[in-house]
RODO-2510 file (C-alpha; in nm, 4 decimals, decimal comma):
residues 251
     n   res          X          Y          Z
     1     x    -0,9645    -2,1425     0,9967
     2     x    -0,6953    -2,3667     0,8927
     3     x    -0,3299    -2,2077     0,8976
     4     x    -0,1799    -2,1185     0,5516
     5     x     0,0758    -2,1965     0,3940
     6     x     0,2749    -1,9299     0,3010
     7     x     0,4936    -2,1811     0,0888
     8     x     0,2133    -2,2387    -0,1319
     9     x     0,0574    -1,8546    -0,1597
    10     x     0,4526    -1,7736    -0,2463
    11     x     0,4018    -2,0560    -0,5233
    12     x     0,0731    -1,9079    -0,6181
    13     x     0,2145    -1,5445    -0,6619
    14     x     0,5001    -1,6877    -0,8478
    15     x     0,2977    -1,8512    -1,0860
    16     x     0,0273    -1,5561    -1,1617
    17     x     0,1905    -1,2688    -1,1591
    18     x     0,3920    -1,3789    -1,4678
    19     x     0,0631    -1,4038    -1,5787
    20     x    -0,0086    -1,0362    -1,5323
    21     x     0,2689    -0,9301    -1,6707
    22     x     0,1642    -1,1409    -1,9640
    23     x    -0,1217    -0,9083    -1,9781
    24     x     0,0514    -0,6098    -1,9771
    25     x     0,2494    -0,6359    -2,2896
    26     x    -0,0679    -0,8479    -2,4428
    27     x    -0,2488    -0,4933    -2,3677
    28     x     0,0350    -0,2834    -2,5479
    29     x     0,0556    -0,5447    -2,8530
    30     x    -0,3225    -0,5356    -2,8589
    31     x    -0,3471    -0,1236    -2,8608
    32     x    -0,3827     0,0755    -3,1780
    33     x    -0,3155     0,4296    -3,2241
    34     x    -0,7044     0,5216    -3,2977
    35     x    -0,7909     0,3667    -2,9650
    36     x    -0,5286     0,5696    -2,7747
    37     x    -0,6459     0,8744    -2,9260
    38     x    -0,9979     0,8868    -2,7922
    39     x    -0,8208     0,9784    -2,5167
    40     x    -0,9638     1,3653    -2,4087
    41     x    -0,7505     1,5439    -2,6349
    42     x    -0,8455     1,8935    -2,4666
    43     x    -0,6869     1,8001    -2,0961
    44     x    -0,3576     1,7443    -2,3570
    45     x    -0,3638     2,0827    -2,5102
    46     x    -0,4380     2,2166    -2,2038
    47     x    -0,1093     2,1132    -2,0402
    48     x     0,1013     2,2614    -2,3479
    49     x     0,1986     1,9524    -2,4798
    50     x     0,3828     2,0756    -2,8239
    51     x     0,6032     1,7766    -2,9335
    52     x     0,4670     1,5040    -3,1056
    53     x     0,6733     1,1896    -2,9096
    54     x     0,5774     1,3783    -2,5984
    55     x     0,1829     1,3010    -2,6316
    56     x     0,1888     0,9511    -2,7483
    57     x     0,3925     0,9771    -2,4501
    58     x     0,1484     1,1241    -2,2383
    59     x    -0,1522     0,9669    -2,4059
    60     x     0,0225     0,6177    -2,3747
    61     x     0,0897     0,6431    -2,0070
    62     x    -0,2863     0,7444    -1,9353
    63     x    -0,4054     0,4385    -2,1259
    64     x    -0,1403     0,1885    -1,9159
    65     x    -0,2526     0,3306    -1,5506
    66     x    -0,6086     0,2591    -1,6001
    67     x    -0,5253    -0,0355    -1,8251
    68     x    -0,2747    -0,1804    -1,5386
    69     x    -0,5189    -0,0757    -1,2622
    70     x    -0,7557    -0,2954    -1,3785
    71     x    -0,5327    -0,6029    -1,4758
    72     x    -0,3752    -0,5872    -1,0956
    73     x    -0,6743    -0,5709    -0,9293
    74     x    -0,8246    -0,8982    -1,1030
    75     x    -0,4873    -1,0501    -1,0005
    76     x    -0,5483    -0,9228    -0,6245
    77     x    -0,8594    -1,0543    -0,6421
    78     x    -0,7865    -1,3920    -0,7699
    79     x    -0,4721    -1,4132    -0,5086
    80     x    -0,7479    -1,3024    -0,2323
    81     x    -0,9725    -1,5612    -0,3291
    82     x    -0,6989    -1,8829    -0,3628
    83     x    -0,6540    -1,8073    -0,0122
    84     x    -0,9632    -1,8213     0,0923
    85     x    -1,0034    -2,1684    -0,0367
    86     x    -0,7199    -2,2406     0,1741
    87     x    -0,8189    -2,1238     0,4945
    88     x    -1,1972    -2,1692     0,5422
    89     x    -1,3051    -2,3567     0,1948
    90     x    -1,3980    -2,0488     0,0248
    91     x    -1,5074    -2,0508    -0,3614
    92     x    -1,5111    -1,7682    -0,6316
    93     x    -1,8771    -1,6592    -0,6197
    94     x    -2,1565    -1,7044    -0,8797
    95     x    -2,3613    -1,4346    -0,7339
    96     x    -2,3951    -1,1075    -0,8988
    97     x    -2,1561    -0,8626    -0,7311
    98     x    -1,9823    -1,0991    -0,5168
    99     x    -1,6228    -1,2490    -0,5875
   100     x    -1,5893    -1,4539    -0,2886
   101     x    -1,7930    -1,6768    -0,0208
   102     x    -1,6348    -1,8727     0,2623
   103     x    -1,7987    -1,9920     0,6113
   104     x    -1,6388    -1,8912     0,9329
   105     x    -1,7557    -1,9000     1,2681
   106     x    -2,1556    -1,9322     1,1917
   107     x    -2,1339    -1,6884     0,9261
   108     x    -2,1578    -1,7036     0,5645
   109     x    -1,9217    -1,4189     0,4254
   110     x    -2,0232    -1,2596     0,0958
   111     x    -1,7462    -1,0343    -0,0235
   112     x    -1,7242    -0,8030    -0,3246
   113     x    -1,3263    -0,7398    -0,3889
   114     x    -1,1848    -0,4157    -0,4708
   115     x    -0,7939    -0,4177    -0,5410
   116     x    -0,7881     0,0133    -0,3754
   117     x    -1,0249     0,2608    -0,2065
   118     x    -1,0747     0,4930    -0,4843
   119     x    -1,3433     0,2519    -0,7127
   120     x    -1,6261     0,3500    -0,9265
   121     x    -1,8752     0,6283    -0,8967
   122     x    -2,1993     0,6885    -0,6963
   123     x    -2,4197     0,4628    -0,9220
   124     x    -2,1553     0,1523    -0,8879
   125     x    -2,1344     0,1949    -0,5064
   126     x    -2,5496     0,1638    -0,5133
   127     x    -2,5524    -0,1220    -0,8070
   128     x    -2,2809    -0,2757    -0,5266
   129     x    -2,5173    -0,2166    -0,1845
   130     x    -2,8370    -0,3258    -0,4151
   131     x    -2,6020    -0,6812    -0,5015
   132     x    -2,4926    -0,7354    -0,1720
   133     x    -2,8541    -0,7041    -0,0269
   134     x    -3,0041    -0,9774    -0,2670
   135     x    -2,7023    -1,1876    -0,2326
   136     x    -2,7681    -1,1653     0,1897
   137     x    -3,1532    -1,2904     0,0538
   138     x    -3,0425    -1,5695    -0,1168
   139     x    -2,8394    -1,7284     0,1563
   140     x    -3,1782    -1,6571     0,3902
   141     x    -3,4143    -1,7848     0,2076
   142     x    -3,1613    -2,1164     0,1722
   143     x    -3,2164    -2,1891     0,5164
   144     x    -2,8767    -2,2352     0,6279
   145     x    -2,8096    -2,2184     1,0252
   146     x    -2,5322    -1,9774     0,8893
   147     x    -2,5260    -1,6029     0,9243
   148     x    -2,5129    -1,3889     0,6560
   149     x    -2,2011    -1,1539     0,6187
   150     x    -2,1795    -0,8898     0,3074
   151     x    -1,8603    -0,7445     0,3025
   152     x    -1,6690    -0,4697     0,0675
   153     x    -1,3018    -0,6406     0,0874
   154     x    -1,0322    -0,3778    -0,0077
   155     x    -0,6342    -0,5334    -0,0620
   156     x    -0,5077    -0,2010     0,0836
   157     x    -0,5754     0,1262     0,1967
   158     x    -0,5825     0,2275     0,5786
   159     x    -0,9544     0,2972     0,6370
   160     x    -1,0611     0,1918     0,9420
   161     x    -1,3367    -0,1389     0,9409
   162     x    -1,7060     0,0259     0,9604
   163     x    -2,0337    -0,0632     0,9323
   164     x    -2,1819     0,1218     0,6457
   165     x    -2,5248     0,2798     0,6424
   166     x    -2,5707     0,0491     0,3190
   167     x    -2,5422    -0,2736     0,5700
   168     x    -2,2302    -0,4107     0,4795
   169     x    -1,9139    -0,4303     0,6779
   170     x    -1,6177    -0,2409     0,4421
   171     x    -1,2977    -0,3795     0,5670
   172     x    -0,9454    -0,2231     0,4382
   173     x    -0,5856    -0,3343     0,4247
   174     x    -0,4560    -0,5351     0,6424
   175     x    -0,7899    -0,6427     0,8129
   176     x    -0,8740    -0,7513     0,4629
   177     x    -0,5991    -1,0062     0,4106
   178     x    -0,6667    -1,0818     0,8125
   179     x    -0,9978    -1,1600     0,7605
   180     x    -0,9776    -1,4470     0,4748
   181     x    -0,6364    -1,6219     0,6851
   182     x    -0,6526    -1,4702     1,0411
   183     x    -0,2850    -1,3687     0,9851
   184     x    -0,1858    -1,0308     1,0708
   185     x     0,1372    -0,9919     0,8643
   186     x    -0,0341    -1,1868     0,5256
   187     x    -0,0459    -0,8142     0,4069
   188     x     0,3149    -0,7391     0,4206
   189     x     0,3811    -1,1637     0,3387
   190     x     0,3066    -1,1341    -0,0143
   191     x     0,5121    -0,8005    -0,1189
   192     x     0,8469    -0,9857    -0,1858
   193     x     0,6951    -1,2667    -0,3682
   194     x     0,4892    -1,0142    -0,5935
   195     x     0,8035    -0,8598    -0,6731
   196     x     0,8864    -1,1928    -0,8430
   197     x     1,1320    -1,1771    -1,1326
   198     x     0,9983    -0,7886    -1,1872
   199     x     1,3200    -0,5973    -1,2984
   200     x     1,3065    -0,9354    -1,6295
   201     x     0,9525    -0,8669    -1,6614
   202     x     0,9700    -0,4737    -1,6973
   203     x     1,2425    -0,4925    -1,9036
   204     x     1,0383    -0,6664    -2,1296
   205     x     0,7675    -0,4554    -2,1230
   206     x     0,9660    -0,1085    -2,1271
   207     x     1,1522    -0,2402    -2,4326
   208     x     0,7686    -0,3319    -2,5931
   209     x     0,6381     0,0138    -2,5239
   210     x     0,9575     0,2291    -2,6655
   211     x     0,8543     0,0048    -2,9332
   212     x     0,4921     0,1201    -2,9688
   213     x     0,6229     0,4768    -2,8713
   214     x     0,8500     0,5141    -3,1700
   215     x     0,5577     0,3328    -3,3949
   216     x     0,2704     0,5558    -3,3104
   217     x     0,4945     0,8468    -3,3280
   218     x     0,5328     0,8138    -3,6661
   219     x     0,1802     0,7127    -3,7857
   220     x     0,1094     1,0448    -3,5713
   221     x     0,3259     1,2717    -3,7421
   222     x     0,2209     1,1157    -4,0989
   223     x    -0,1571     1,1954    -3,9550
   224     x    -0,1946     1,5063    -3,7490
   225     x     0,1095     1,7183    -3,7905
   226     x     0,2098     1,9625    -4,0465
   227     x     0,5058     2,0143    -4,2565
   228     x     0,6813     2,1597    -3,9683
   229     x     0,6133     1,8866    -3,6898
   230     x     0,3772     2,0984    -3,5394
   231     x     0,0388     1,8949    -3,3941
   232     x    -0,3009     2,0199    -3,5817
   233     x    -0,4651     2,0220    -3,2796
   234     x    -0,7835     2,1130    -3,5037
   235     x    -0,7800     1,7891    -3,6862
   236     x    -0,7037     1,5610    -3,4140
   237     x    -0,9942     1,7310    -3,2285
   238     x    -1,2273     1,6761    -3,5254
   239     x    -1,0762     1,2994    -3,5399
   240     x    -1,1471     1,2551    -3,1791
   241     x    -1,4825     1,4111    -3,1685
   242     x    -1,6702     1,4991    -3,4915
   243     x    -1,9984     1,3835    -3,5295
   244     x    -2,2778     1,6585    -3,6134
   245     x    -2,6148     1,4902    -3,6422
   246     x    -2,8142     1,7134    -3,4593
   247     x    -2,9604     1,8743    -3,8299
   248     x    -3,0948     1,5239    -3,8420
   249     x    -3,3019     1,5910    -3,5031
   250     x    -3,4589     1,9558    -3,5826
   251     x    -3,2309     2,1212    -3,3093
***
């Protein structure tokens, strides 16, 4: 492989994670108050949430997590992948199920990206093992002198490497990052520039959501509380889920 440059992935980082922080308050501008509410409104009640403010709060801080989950991990995987193309020459992969596919040593790598350990359920992990098989039949059936490699890449966790029973190698952490650059420390390399500029950034964004806090607070009380402030759990339940058609069905 050829050595990087961490001058250039510090560049990189720089650049993009503005980018996804971008995306964050694009994803707060974006929301509306009917989307946040299809959150499950029983799990709320359950926890004896009684003031207004407190569940847009709550329901607000739900939506971000998975929201920011997902925005991060396409980051980590786009950050993953620029230094791949670095290294080895690897490319961002047109193959269903595969993000990446680089050459190294005889073997053609074909690795699906996860940005944590804790992805999908049962049927994604098969719809993943199913990918990775045809992908590993495509580069056969090309003829290549090159190995085939499919490989679940995750940007952290401390799992150790294995085998799985599905045939492809799942590789955590810091192997991860080791694996695309052959640099044992990349892992740790690229926390100070992802903390680039992140106190202005945050800022920002806090300043957006007490924003959308106080906004949806008060479309909320105008909507689903009574003269006393007091949530009507009953008709935010019926706003969330209502839809009898079953008379329509003879059942």
């Amino acid at each position: 492989m050829n050595p990087l440059d961490l001058e250039e992935v510090k560049q990189y980082v720089n650049v993009h994670i503005v980018e996804f922080h971008q995306h964050r308050i694009a994803s707060l501008e974006q929301l509306t108050i009917d989307r946040l509410l299809q959150k499950n409104p029983y799990l709320f009640k359950a926890k004896h949430i009684v003031k207004p403010w407190d569940l847009i709060d709550e329901l607000l801080t739900a939506f971000l997590s998975s929201s920011e989950e997902k925005l991060f991990g396409d980051f980590l995987e786009d950050l993953a992948i620029f230094i791949a193309e670095k290294t080895c020459g690897g490319h961002k992969s047109a193959t269903p199920g595969v993000d990446l596919e680089f050459l190294h040593a005889n073997r053609h790598y074909l690795v699906s990206i996860k940005s944590g350990p804790h992805w999908g359920n049962s049927s994604q992990h098969k719809r993943l093992a199913q990918d990775l098989r045809e992908a590993v039949i495509r580069v056969k059936q090309s003829k290549t002198a090159s190995t085939p490699e499919p490989v679940l890449g995750i940007c952290y966790g401390k799992t150790r490497t294995v085998h799985t029973k599905d045939g492809y190698l799942k590789v955590v952490g810091q192997n991860f990052w080791y694996l695309i650059s052959k640099n044992k420390s990349l892992y740790t390399d690229i926390v100070e520039p992802i903390g680039y500029r992140a106190r202005e950034h945050n800022e920002r964004f806090e300043s957006e959501r007490d924003r959308i806090i106080r906004r949806f607070t008060k479309e909320f009380l105008d909507r689903f509380c009574n003269a006393d402030l007091e949530i009507d759990w009953v008709k935010l339940v019926e706003f969330n889920s209502a839809n009898f058609d079953l008379d329509e069905f003879s059942l």
